[in-house]
C-alpha atoms as a printed R data frame, in Angstrom:
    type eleno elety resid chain resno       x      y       z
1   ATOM     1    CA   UNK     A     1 -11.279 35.868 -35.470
2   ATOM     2    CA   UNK     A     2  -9.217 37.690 -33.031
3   ATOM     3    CA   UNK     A     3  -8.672 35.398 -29.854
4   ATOM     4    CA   UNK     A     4  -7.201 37.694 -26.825
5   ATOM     5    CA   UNK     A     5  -4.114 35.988 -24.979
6   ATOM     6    CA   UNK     A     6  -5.761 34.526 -22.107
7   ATOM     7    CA   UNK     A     7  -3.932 31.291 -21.547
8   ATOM     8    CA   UNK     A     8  -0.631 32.294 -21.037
9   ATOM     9    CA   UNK     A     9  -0.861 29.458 -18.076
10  ATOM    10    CA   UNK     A    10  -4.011 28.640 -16.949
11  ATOM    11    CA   UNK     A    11  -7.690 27.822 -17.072
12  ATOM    12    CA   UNK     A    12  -9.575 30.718 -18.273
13  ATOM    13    CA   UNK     A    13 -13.610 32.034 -17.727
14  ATOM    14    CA   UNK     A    14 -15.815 30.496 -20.499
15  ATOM    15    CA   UNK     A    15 -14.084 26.836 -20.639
16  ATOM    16    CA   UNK     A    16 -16.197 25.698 -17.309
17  ATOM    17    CA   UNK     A    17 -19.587 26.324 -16.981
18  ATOM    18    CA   UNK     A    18 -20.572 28.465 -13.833
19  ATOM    19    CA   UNK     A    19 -21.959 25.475 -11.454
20  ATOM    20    CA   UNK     A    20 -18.830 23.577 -12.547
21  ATOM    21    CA   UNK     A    21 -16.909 26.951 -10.883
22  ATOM    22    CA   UNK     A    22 -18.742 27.804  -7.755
23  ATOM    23    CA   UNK     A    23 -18.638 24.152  -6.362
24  ATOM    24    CA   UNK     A    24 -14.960 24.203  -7.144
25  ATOM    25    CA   UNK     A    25 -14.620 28.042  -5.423
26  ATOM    26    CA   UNK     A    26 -16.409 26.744  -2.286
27  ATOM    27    CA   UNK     A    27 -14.231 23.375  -2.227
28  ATOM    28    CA   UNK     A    28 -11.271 25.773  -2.631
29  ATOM    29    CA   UNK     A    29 -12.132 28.315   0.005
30  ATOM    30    CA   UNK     A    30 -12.502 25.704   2.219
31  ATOM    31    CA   UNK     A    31  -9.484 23.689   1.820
32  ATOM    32    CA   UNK     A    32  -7.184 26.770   1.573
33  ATOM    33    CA   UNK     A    33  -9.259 27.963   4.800
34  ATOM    34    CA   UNK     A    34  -8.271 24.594   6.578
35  ATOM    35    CA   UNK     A    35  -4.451 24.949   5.499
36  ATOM    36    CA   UNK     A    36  -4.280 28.288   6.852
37  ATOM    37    CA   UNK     A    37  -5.644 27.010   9.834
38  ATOM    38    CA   UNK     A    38  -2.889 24.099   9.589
39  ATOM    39    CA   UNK     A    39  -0.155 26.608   8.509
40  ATOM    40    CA   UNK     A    40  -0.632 28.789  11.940
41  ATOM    41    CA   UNK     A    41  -0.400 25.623  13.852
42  ATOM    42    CA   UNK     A    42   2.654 24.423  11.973
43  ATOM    43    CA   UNK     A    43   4.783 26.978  10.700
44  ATOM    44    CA   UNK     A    44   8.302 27.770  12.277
45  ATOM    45    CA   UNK     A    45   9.664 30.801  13.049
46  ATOM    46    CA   UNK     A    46  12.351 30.271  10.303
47  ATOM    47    CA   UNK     A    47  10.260 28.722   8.189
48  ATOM    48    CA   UNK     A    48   7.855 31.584   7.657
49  ATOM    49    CA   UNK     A    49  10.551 33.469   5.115
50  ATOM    50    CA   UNK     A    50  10.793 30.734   2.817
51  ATOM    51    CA   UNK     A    51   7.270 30.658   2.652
52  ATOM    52    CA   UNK     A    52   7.701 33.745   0.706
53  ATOM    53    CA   UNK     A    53  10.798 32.359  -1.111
54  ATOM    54    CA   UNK     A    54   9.118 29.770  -2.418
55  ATOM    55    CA   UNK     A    55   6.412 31.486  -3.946
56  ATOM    56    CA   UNK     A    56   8.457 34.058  -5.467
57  ATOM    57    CA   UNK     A    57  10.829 31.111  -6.855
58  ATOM    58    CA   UNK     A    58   7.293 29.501  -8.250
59  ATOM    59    CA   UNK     A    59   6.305 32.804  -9.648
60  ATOM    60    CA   UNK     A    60   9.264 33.609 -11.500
61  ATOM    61    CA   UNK     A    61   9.349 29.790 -12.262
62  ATOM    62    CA   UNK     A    62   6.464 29.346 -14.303
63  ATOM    63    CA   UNK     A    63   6.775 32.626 -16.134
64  ATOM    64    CA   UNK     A    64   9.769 30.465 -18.078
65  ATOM    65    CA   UNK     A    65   7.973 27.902 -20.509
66  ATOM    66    CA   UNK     A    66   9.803 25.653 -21.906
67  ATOM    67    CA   UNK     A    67   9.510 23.421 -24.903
68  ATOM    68    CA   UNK     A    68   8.372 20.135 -25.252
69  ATOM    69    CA   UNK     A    69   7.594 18.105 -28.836
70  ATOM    70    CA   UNK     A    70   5.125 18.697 -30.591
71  ATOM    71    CA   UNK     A    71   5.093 22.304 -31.242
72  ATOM    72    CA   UNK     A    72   3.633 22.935 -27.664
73  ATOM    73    CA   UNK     A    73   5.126 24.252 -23.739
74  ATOM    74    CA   UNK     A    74   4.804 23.221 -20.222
75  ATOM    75    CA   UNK     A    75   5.418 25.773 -17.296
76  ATOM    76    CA   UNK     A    76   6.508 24.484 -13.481
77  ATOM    77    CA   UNK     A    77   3.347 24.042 -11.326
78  ATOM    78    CA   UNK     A    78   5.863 23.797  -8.224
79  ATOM    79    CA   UNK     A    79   3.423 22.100  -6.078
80  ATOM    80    CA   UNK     A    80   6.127 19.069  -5.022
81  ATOM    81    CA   UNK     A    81   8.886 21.241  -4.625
82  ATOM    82    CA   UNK     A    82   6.632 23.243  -2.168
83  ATOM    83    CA   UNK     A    83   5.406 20.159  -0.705
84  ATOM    84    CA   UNK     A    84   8.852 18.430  -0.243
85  ATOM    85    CA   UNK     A    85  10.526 21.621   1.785
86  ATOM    86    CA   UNK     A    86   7.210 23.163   3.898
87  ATOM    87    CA   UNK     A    87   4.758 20.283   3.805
88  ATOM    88    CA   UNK     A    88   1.466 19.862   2.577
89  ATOM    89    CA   UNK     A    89  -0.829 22.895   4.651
90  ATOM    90    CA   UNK     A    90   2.271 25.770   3.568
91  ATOM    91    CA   UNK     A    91   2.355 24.507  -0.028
92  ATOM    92    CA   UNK     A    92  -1.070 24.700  -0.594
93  ATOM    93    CA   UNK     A    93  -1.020 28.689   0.333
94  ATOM    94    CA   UNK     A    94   1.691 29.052  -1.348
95  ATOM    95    CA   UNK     A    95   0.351 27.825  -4.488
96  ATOM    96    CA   UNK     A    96  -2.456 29.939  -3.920
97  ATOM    97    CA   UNK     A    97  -1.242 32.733  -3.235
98  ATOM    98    CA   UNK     A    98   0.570 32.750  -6.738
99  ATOM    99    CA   UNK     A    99  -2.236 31.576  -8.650
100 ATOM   100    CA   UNK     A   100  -4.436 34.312  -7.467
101 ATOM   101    CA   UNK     A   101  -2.156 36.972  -8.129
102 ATOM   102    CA   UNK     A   102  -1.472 35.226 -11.743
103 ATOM   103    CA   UNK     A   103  -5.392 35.742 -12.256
104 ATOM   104    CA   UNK     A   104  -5.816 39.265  -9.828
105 ATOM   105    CA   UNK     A   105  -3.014 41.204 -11.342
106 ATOM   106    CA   UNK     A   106  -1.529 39.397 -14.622
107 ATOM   107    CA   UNK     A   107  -4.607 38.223 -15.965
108 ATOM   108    CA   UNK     A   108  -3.829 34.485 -15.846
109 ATOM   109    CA   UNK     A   109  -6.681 32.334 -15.634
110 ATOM   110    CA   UNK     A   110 -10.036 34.085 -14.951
111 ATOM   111    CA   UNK     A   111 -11.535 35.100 -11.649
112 ATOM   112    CA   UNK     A   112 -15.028 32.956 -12.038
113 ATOM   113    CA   UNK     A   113 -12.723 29.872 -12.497
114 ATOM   114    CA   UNK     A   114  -9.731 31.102 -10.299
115 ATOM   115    CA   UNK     A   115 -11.247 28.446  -7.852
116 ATOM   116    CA   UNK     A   116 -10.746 25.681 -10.062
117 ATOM   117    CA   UNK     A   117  -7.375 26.545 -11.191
118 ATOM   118    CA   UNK     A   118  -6.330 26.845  -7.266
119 ATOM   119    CA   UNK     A   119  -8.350 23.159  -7.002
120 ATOM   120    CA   UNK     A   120  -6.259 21.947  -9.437
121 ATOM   121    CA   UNK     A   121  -2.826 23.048  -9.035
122 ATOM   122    CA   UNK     A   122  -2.592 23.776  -5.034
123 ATOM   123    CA   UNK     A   123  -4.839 21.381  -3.923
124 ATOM   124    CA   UNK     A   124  -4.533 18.016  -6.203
125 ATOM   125    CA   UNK     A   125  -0.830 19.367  -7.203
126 ATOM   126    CA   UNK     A   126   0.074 19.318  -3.597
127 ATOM   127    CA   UNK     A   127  -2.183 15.742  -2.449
128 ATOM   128    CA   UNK     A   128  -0.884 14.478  -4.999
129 ATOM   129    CA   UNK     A   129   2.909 15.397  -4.539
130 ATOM   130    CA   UNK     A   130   2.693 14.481  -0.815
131 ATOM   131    CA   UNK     A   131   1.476 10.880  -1.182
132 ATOM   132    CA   UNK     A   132   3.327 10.008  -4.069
133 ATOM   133    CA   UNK     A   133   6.908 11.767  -2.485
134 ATOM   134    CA   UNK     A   134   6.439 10.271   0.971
135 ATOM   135    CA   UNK     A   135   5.226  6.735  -0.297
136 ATOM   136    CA   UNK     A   136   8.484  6.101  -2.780
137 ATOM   137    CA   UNK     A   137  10.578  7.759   0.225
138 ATOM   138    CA   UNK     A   138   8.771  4.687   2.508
139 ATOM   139    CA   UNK     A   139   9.466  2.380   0.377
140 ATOM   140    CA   UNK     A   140  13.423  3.960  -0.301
141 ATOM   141    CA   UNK     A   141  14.430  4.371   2.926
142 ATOM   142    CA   UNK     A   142  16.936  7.102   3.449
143 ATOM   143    CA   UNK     A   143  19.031  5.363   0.187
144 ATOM   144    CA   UNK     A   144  19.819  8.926  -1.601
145 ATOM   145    CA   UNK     A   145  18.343  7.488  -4.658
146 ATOM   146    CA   UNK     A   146  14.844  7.297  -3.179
147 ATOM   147    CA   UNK     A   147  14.762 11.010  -2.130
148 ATOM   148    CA   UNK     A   148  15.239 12.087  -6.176
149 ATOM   149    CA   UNK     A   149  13.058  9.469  -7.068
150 ATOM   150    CA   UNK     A   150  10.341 10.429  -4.854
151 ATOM   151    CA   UNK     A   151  10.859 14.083  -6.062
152 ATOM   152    CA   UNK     A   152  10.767 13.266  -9.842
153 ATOM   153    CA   UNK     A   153   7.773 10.854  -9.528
154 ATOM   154    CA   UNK     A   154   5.645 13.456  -6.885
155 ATOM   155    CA   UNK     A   155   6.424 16.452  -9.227
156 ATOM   156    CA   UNK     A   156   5.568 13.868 -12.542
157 ATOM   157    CA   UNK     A   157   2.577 12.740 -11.384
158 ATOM   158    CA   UNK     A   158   1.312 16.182 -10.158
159 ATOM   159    CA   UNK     A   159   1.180 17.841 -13.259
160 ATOM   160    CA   UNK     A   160  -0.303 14.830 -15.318
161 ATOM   161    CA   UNK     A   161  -3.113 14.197 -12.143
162 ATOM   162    CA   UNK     A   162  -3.767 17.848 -12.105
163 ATOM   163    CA   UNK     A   163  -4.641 17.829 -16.225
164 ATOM   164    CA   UNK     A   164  -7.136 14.864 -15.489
165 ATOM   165    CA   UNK     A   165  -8.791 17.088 -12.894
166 ATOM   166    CA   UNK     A   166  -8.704 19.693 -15.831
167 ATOM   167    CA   UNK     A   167 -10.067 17.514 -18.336
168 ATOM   168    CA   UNK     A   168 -12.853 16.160 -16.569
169 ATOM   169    CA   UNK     A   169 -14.096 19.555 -15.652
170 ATOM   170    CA   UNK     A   170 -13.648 20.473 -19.335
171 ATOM   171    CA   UNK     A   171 -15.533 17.753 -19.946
172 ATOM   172    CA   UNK     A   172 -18.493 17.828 -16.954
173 ATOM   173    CA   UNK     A   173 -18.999 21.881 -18.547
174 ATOM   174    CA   UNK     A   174 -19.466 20.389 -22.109
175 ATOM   175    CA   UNK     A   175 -16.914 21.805 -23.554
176 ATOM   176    CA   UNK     A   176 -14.756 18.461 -24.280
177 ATOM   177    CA   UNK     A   177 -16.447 15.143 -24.324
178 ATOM   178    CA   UNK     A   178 -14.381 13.069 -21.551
179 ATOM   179    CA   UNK     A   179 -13.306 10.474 -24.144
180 ATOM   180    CA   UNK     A   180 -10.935 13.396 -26.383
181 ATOM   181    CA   UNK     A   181 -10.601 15.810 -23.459
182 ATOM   182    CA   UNK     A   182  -9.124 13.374 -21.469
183 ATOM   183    CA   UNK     A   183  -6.541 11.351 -23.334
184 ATOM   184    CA   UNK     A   184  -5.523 14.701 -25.156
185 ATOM   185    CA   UNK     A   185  -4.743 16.515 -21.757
186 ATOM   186    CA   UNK     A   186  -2.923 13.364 -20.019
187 ATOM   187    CA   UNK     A   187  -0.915 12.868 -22.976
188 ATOM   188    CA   UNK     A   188   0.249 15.682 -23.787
189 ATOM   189    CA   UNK     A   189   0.930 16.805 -19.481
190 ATOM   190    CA   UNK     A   190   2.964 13.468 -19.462
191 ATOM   191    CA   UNK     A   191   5.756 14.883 -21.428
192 ATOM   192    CA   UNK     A   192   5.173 18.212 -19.569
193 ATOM   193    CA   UNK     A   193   5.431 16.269 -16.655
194 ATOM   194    CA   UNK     A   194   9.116 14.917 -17.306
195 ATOM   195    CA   UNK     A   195   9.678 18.818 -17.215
196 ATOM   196    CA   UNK     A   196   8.441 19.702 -14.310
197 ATOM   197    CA   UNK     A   197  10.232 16.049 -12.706
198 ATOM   198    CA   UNK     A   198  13.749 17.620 -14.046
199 ATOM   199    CA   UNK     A   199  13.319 20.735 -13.054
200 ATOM   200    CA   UNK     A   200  12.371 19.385  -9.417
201 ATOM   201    CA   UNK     A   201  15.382 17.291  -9.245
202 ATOM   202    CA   UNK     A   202  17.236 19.917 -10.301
203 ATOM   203    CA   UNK     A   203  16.431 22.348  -7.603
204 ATOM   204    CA   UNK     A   204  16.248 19.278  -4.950
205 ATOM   205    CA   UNK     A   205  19.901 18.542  -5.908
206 ATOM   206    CA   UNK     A   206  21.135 21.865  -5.283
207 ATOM   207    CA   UNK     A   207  19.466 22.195  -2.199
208 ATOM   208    CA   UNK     A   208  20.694 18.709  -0.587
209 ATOM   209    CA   UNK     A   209  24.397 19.533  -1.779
210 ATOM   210    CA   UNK     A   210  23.862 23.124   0.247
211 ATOM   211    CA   UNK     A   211  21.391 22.751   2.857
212 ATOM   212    CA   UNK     A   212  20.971 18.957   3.619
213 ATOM   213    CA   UNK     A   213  18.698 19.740   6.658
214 ATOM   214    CA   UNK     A   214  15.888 21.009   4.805
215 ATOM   215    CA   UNK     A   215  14.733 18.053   3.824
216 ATOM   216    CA   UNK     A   216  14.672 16.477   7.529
217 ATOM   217    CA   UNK     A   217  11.658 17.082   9.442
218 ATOM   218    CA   UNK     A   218  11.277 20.498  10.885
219 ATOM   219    CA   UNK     A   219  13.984 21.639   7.855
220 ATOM   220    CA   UNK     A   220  13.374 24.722   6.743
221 ATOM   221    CA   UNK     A   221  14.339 26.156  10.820
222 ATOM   222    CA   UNK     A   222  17.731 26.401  10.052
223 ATOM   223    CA   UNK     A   223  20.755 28.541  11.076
224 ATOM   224    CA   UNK     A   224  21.536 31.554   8.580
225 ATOM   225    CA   UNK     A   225  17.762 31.608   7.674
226 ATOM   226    CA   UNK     A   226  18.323 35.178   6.324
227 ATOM   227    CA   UNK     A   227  21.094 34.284   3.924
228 ATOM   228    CA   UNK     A   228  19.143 31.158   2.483
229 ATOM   229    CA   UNK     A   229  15.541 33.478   2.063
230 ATOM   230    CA   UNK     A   230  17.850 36.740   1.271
231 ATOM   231    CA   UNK     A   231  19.468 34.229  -1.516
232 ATOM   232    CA   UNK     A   232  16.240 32.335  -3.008
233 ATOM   233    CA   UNK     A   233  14.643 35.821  -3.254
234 ATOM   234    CA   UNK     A   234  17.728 36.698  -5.309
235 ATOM   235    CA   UNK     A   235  17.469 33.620  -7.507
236 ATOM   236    CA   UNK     A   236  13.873 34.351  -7.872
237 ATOM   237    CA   UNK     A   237  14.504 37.817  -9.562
238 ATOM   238    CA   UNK     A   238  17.137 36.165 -11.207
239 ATOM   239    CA   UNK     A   239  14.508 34.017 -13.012
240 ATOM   240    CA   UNK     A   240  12.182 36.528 -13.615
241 ATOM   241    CA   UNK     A   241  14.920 38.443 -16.035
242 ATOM   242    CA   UNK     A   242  15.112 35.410 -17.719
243 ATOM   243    CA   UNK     A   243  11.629 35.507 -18.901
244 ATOM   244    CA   UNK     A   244  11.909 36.306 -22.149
245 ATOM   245    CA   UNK     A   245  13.912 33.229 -22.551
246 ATOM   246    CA   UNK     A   246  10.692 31.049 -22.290
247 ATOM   247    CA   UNK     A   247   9.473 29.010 -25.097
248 ATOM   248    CA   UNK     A   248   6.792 30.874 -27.336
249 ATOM   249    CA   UNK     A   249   4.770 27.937 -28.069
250 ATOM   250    CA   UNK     A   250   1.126 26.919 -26.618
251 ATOM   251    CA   UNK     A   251   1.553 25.955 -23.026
252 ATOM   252    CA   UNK     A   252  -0.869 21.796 -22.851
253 ATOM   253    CA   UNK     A   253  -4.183 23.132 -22.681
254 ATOM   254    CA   UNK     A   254  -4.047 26.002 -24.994
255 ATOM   255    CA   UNK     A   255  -2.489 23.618 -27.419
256 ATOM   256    CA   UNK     A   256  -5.585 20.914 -26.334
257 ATOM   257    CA   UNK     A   257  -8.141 23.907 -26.642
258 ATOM   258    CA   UNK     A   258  -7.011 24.663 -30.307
259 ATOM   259    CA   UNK     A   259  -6.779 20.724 -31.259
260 ATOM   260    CA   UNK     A   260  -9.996 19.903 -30.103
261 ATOM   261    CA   UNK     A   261 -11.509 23.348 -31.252
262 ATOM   262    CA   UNK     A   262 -13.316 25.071 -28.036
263 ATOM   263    CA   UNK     A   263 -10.296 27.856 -27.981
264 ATOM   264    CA   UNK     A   264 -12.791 30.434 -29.169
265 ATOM   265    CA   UNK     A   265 -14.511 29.836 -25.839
266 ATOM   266    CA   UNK     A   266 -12.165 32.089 -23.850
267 ATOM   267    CA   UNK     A   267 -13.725 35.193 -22.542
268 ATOM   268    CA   UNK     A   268 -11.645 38.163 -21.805
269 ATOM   269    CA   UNK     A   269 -10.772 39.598 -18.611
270 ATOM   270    CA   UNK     A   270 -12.778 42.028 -17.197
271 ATOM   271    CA   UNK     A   271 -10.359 44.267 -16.522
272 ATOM   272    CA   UNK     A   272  -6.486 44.775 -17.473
273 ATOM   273    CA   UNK     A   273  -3.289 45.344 -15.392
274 ATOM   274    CA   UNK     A   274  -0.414 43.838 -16.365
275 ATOM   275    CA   UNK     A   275  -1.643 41.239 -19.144
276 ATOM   276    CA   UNK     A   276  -0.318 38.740 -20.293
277 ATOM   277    CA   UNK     A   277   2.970 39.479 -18.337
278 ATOM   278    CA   UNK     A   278   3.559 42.335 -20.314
279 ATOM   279    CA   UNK     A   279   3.822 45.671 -18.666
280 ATOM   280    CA   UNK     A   280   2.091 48.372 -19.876
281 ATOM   281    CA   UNK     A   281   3.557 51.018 -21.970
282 ATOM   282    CA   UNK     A   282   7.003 49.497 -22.742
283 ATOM   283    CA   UNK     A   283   7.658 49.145 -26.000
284 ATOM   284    CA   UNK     A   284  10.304 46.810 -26.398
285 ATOM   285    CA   UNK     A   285   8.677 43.174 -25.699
286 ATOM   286    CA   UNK     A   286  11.936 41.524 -23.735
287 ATOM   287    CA   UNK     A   287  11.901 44.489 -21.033
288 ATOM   288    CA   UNK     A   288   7.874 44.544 -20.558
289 ATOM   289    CA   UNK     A   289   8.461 40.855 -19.358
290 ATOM   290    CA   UNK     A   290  11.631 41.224 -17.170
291 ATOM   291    CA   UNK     A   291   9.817 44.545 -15.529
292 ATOM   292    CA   UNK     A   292   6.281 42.746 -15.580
293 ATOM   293    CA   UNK     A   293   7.982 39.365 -14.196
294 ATOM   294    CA   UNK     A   294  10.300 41.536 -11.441
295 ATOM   295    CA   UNK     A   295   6.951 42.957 -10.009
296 ATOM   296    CA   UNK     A   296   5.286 40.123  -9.812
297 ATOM   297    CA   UNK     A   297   7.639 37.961  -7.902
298 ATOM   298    CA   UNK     A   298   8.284 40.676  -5.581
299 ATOM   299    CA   UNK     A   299   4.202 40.991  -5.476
300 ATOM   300    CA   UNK     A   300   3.986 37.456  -4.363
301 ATOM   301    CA   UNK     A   301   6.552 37.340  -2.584
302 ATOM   302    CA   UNK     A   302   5.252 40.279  -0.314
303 ATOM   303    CA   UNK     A   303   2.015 38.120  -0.053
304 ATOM   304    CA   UNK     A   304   2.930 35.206   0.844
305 ATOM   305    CA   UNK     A   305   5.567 36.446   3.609
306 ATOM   306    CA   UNK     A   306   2.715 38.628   4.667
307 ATOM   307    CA   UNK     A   307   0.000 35.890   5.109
308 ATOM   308    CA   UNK     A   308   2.681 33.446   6.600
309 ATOM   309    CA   UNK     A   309   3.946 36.323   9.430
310 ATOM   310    CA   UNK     A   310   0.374 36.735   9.909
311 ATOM   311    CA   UNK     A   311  -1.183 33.307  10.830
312 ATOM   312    CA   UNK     A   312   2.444 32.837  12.766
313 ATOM   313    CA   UNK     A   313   2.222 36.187  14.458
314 ATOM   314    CA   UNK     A   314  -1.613 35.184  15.130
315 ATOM   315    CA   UNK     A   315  -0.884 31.627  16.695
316 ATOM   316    CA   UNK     A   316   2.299 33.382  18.827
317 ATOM   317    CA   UNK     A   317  -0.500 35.563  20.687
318 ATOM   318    CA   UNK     A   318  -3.053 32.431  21.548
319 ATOM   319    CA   UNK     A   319  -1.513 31.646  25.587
320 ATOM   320    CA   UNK     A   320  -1.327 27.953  25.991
C-alpha cells in the first residue's frame, strides 16, 4: 500500500476522531484568542520584530530533523526558547502562527486536527516551558547555572509533556489503546527531548554571550533592535538552506504510528501546495527543500511580524 508523506512533523487528519478535534479547535481558538488579547497588552515596541524572528528561526528550525537511536528523528518544537525571550502570551502566537502555516501551505499536519497540533505544541509546549523554566530559575537564583538548567529542563519536558497530550488523544480516538500509545510516545520523545534541551541551550548560550539583556524582564526592548531582528532573520534563512541536511528517518510519532500499526490511518490533504517541503516542479530534491524552506520562513516570518504590528498598532490607538 502506498502511504502519502503526511507526517513530515505533525499530527495528521484520520489519527483523531472528529469530536476528539473540534473540542481541541475550540480550546485552541480560545486560548490563542486570549494570548492575542495578552500579546496587545504586552508587547514592546522592540519586541514586536523578534516576534517575527522567532518564528522564522522556529520555522526553519524544525524543517532540520535530526537523528536520534533507534532508527527514528526529532524536530525542535521551540516552544521554551519562545517562552524564555517573549513570554508565555507571544510564544503561544508564535507557535501558532508556524504550525498553521506548516498545515495551510506545506501540508504538515491536517486542517481538521490543526487545532490539536496548535493544543499541543503552542499551548502545553509553552505552559509547560514557562512553569518548568521559571520554577528551576526560583529555585537557582541568578547562579548562571540555573538559567541553562531551567532552559534544558523547560525545553525537555515540553516535548516529552506535549507527546503525552498526543498519546492520550491517540488513545481517547481509538486509535492507540492508552497503555502502548502512551509509553511508546513518552519514550521515544524523551530522547527527542535531550534534542530539543541541546539545541535550546545552544541558542540560549549564544544569546547571553551577545545580548545578556534579553533574558531580563522587558528584554527583547533593546538598543540596535534592527541589527539583532535584521540578523536572526538572516540566521533563519541560513537554516532553511540547510534543510536538506536533516535526518531522513521517521520523526517520534510516525515511527510510533508504524510500530504500533495505525500508520495506514493517515488521510491525505485535501489539497497540495508545497508538500511535504518540497517545491513543486524542481527536480533536483536538495534545491526543492532550500527554495520550499526559504519561502516558508519568509512566509512566517511575514505573519507573525504582521499579526504582532497589528495587535501593537491596535493597543497604540486605545487613549488611556
Amino acid at each position: 500500500m502506498h502511504l502519502p508523506p503526511l507526517i513530515a512533523m505533525h499530527i495528521p487528519d484520520g489519527f483523531l476522531s472528529i469530536p476528539v478535534s473540534v473540542i481541541f479547535w475550540v480550546i485552541s481558538a480560545f486560548v490563542v484568542g486570549y494570548s492575542l488579547k495578552r500579546v496587545s497588552a504586552d508587547l514592546g515596541e522592540r519586541q514586536v520584530p523578534m516576534m517575527g524572528v522567532l518564528a522564522a528561526a522556529i520555522f526553519a528550525g524544525q524543517m532540520l530533523n535530526f537523528a536520534v537511536a533507534g532508527g527514528t528523528s526529532g524536530h525542535l518544537i521551540g516552544a521554551a526558547l519562545a517562552t524564555i525571550l517573549l513570554g508565555p502570551w507571544a510564544a503561544i502566537v508564535i507557535l501558532t502562527c508556524v504550525i498553521s502555516i506548516q498545515a495551510l501551505i506545506f501540508q504538515d499536519g491536517g486542517l481538521l486536527v490543526l487545532g490539536t497540533n496548535i493544543f499541543n505544541m503552542a499551548i502545553i509546549g509553552v505552559t509547560v516551558s514557562y512553569m518548568v523554566y521559571h520554577s528551576i530559575r526560583r529555585l537557582a537564583g541568578n547562579r548562571t547555572w540555573g538559567l541553562y538548567a531551567s532552559g534544558f529542563a523547560s525545553a525537555w519536558a515540553s516535548v516529552v509533556i506535549a507527546s503525552l497530550a498526543a498519546a492520550l488523544e491517540l488513545a481517547i480516538s481509538g486509535t492507540s489503546p492508552a497503555n502502548i500509545a502512551l509509553p511508546a510516545m513518552g519514550g521515544i520523545h524523551a530522547l527527542i527531548g535531550i534534542g530539543e534541551g541541546l539545541i535550546t541551550v545552544g541558542a540560549m548560550a549564544f544569546l547571553h554571550a551577545s545580548r545578556r539583556e534579553m533574558f531580563a524582564p522587558g528584554s527583547a526592548s533593546t538598543r540596535r533592535g534592527g541589527v539583532v531582528w535584521v540578523a536572526g532573520l538572516l540566521f533563519a534563512l541560513l537554516l532553511a538552506v540547510a534543510s536538506p541536511l536533516a535526518s531522513s528517518h521517521p520523526d517520534g510519532l510516525e515511527w510510533v504510528a508504524e510500530q504500533q500499526g495505525f500508520l495506514f490511518k493517515a488521510q491525505g490533504p485535501l489539497y497540495n501546495i508545497i508538500p511535504d517541503y518540497s517545491f513543486p516542479g524542481v527536480s533536483n530534491t536538495a534545491t526543492a527543500t532550500i527554495i520550499a524552506g526559504i519561502i516558508g520562513t519568509l512566509i512566517v516570518f511575514a505573519v507573525a511580524l504582521g499579526v504582532a504590528y497589528a495587535r501593537h498598532h491596535k493597543t497604540s490607538e486605545v487613549p488611556d
